[in-house]
Structure formats: C-alpha cells, structure tokens
C-alpha positions as CSV (number, residue, x, y, z in Angstrom):
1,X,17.6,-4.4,-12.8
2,X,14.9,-6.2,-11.0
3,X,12.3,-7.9,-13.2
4,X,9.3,-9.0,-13.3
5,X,9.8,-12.7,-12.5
6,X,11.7,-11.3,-9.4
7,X,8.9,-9.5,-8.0
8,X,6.2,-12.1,-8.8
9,X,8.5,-14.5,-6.5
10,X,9.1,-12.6,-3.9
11,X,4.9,-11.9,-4.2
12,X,4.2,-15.8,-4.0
13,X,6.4,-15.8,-0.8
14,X,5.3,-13.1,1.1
15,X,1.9,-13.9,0.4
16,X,1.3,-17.3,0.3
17,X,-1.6,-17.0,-2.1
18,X,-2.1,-17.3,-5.4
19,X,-2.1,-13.9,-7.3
20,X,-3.8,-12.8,-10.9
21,X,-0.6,-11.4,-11.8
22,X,1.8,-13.0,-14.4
23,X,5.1,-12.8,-16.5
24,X,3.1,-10.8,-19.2
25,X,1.2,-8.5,-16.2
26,X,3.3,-4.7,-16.8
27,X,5.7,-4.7,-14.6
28,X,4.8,-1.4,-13.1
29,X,1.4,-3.3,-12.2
30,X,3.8,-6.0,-10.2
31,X,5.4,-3.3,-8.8
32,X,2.9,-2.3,-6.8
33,X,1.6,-5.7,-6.1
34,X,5.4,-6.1,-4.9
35,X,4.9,-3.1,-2.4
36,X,1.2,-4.7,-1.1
37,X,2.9,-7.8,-0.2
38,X,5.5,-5.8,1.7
39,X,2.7,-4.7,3.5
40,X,1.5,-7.7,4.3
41,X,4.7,-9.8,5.2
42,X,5.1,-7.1,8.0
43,X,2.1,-6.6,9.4
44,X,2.7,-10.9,9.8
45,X,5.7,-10.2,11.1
46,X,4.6,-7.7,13.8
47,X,2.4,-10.3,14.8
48,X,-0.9,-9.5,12.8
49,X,-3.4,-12.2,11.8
50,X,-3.8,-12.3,8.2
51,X,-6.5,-13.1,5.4
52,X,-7.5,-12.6,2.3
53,X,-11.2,-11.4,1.0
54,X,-13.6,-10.5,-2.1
55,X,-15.3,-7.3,-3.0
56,X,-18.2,-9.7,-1.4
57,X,-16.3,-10.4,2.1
58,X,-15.9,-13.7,1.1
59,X,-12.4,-15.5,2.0
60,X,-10.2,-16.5,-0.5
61,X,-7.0,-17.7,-1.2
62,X,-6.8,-16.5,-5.1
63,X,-6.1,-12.8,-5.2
64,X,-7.4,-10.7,-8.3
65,X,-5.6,-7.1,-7.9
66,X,-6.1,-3.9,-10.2
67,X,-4.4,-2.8,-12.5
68,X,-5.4,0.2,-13.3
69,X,-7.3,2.5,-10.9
70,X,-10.8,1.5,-9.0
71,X,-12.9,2.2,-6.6
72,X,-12.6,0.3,-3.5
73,X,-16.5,-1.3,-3.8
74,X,-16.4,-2.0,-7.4
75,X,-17.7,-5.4,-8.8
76,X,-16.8,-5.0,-12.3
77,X,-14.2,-7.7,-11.0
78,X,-13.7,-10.0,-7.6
79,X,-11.1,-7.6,-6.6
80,X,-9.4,-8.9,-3.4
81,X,-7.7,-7.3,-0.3
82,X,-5.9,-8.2,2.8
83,X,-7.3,-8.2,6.2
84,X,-5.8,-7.2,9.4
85,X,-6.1,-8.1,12.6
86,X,-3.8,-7.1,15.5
87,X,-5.3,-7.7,19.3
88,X,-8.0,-6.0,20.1
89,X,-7.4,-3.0,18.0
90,X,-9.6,-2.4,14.9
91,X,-9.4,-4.5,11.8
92,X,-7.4,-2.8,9.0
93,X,-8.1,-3.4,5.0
94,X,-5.3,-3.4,2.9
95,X,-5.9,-2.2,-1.0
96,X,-3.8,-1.9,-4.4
97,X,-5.0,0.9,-6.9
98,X,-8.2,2.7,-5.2
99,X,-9.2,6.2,-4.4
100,X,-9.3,8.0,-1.8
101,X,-10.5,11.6,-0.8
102,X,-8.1,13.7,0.2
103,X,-9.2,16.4,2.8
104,X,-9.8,18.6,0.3
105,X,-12.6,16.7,-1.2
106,X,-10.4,15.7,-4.2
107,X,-10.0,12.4,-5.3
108,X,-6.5,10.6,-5.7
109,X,-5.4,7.6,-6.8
110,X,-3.1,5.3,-3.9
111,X,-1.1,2.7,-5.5
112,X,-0.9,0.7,-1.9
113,X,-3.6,1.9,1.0
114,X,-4.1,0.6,4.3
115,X,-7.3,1.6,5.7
116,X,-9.7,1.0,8.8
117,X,-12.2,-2.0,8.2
118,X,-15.6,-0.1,9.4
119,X,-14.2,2.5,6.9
120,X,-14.0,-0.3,3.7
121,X,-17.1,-2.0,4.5
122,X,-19.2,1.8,4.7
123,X,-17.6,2.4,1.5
124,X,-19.1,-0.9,0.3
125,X,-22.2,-0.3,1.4
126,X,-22.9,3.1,0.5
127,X,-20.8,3.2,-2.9
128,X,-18.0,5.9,-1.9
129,X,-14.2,6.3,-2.3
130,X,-12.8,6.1,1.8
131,X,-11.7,9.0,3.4
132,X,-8.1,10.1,4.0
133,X,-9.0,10.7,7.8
134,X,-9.7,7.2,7.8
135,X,-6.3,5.6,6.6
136,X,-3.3,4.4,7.8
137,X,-0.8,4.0,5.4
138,X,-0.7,5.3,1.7
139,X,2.3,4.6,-0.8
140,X,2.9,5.8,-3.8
141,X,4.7,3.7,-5.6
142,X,6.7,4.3,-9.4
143,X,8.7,2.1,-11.1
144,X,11.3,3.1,-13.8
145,X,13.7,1.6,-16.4
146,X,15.7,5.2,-16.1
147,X,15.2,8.2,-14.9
148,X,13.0,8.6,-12.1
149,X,11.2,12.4,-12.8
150,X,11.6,15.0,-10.2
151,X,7.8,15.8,-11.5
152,X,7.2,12.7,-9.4
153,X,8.0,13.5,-6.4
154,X,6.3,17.4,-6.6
155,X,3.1,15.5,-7.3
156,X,3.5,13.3,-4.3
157,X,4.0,16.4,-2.0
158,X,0.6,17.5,-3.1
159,X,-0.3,14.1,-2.6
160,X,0.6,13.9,1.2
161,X,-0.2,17.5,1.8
162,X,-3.9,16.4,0.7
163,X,-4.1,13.0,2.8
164,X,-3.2,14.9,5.8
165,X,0.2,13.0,8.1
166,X,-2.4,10.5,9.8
167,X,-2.2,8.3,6.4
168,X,1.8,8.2,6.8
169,X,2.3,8.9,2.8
170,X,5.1,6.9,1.8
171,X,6.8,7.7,-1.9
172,X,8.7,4.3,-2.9
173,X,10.6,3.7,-6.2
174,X,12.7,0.9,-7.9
175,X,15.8,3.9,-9.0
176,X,17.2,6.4,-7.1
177,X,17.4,10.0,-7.9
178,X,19.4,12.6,-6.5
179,X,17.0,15.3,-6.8
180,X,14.1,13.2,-6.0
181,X,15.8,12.6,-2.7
182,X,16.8,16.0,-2.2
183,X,13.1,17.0,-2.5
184,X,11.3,14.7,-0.4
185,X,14.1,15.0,2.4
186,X,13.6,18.8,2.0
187,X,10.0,18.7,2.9
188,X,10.7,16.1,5.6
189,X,8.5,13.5,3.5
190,X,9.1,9.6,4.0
191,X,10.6,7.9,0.8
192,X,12.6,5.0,-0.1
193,X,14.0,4.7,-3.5
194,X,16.6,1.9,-5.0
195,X,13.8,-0.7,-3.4
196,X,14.0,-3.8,-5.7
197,X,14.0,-7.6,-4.9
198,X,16.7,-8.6,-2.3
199,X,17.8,-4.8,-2.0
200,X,18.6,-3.5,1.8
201,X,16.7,-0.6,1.3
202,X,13.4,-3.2,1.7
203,X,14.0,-3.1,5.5
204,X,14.0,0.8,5.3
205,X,10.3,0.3,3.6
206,X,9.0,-2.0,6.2
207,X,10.6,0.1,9.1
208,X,8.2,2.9,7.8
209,X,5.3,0.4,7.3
210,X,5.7,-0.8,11.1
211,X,6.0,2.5,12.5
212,X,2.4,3.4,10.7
213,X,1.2,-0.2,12.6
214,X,2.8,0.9,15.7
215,X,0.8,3.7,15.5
216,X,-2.2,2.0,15.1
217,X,-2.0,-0.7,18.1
218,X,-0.5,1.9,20.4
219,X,-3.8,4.5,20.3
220,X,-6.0,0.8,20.9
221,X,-4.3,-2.0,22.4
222,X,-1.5,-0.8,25.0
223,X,-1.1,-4.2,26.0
224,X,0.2,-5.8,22.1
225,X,3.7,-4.9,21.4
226,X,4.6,-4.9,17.8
C-alpha cells in the first residue's frame, strides 16, 4: 500500500515547490495533492510553461492547498494554483478542492480542476464558483485502505453527466474494484484505478490528462504539437 510519505515525494518531484502538506496531512488530502501534481508534471512534459500563484496573483514558490472544500476566490487562506501556459493558446488555472457549477446550476465539489484563466480571474473578481462550460479537466479522486464503494462511482456518473464531456471528468482511485470498473466502462466514463506511487497505471492517468491538453492547444494553436 502506498503511503503518505510516498505521495509527498513523488509531490516534491513533480513539483518542484514547496507544499503545505506533511506526514500528519490525511492522506486522502495528499492524495489529491498527488493527482494535481500529475497534472502538472504533464502539462510540463507536453511542453507547457509552468508557475505557481496566490489567491492574490502573486507568484510563489510555497504552495498552500485545501483540504477540505473552497471556493476558488476565497482568502480565508493564501490558497495557491498552477498556471498554464502552452503557445499561444489561453492560459489554464489549475485547482485542488473547489466548486464548480455544473450545467445544471448545482454546485459540486472537484477534487483536481483545470480551468480557463479569464474564467479563474472573473471568478475572483466577481466572487463566484467557475462554470463547468469553462473547464478542461475535472478528476475525482478517492483514496481507500479497502474497499473502494460502488456508491462512488454512481455519484461520479451524476458527476460527469452534470459537468457536461468538455470538462473530460476523470474518476481516479488508489484500489481497484471490479464493479467500480464494470460501471464506469459500462457508461463509457474515463477512470483509472490501482494509481499509486511508481504504479504503471500513472501513465494511463496522464494519457487522459494529455488528451484533455491536446484538446485544448488543438482548437487555438495548430501550430504547438503536444
């Protein structure tokens, strides 16, 4: 079983940054800090310029993440993101523990969501949760000593059926499940379970991730291949 100090090093190297997290952080929390960097180690790899900001825009190199969840323009803490930048396509903002409003209006948590920039910063602005129309990449991501609920992945189809196929919802876990499989694969909804530290399964997580980038730069920038 992966633990915590696992994920925290594999954090410190796909991030190069300093992170609020530690060994007494839940390890569900790290999880999902786990997943960001992810994130952002592909979207470096596909050739993106990276950095790292405050709720005020300011660049930083100490990143503060949630751990329970926010909204994206909150103060109560210098909550930090990642910027992205590929070409001459749009900025993306990259976010742990936010909402988000689903198509229907509703609010829903996303453990992990890329989002346009212009889309963060009005959200900043005018104090509102982003809308799904506006993202790029959402994952859900659960961690579990066990068993891994089937309830889990039923909540994430009404999850993705909310947030629309533009925000490429991606259900990732640490344990595998045979009906969880069965009932994401079913409803022809991207998962990857077993992902740990040093697990193959990793490059099946960032082969989603990149395909939701490819997306992105090949509607703006025909010229940057990725």
């Amino acid at each position: 079983m992966t633990t915590a100090d696992d994920l925290l090093r594999d954090l410190r190297t796909h991030l190069r940054a300093s992170i609020s997290y530690t060994t007494a952080s839940a390890t569900n929390d790290v999880y999902e800090g786990f997943l960001f960097s992810l994130v952002v180690a592909t979207a470096r790899r596909s050739g993106a310029v990276i950095r790292y900001e405050d709720v005020s825009g300011n660049v930083t190199n100490s990143l503060i993440f949630r751990t329970s969840p926010g909204r994206l323009y909150s103060t109560r803490q210098n909550y930090t993101h990642a910027v992205v930048e590929f070409g001459r396509a749009p900025a993306l903002e990259i976010h742990v523990g936010v909402q988000v409003q689903g198509n229907s209006g509703v609010e829903h948590e996303c453990d992990v969501l890329v989002l346009y920039s212009d889309e963060a910063m009005l959200c900043r602005r005018i104090r509102t949760s982003p809308r799904a129309a506006k993202c790029l990449l959402a994952i859900e991501c659960k961690y579990y000593t066990a068993h891994l609920p089937l309830g889990q992945a039923r909540g994430f189809a009404g999850l993705s059926a909310d947030l629309g196929r533009r925000a490429h919802p991606i259900f990732v876990a640490n344990i595998g499940s045979g009906s969880v499989a069965q009932f994401l694969t079913g409803r022809n909804l991207s998962r990857e379970l077993h992902v740990v530290s040093n697990a193959p399964e990793i490059e099946g997580v960032q082969s989603l991730i990149r395909e939701a980038f490819k997306s992105h730069v090949g509607r703006r920038d025909s010229t940057l291949r990725i």
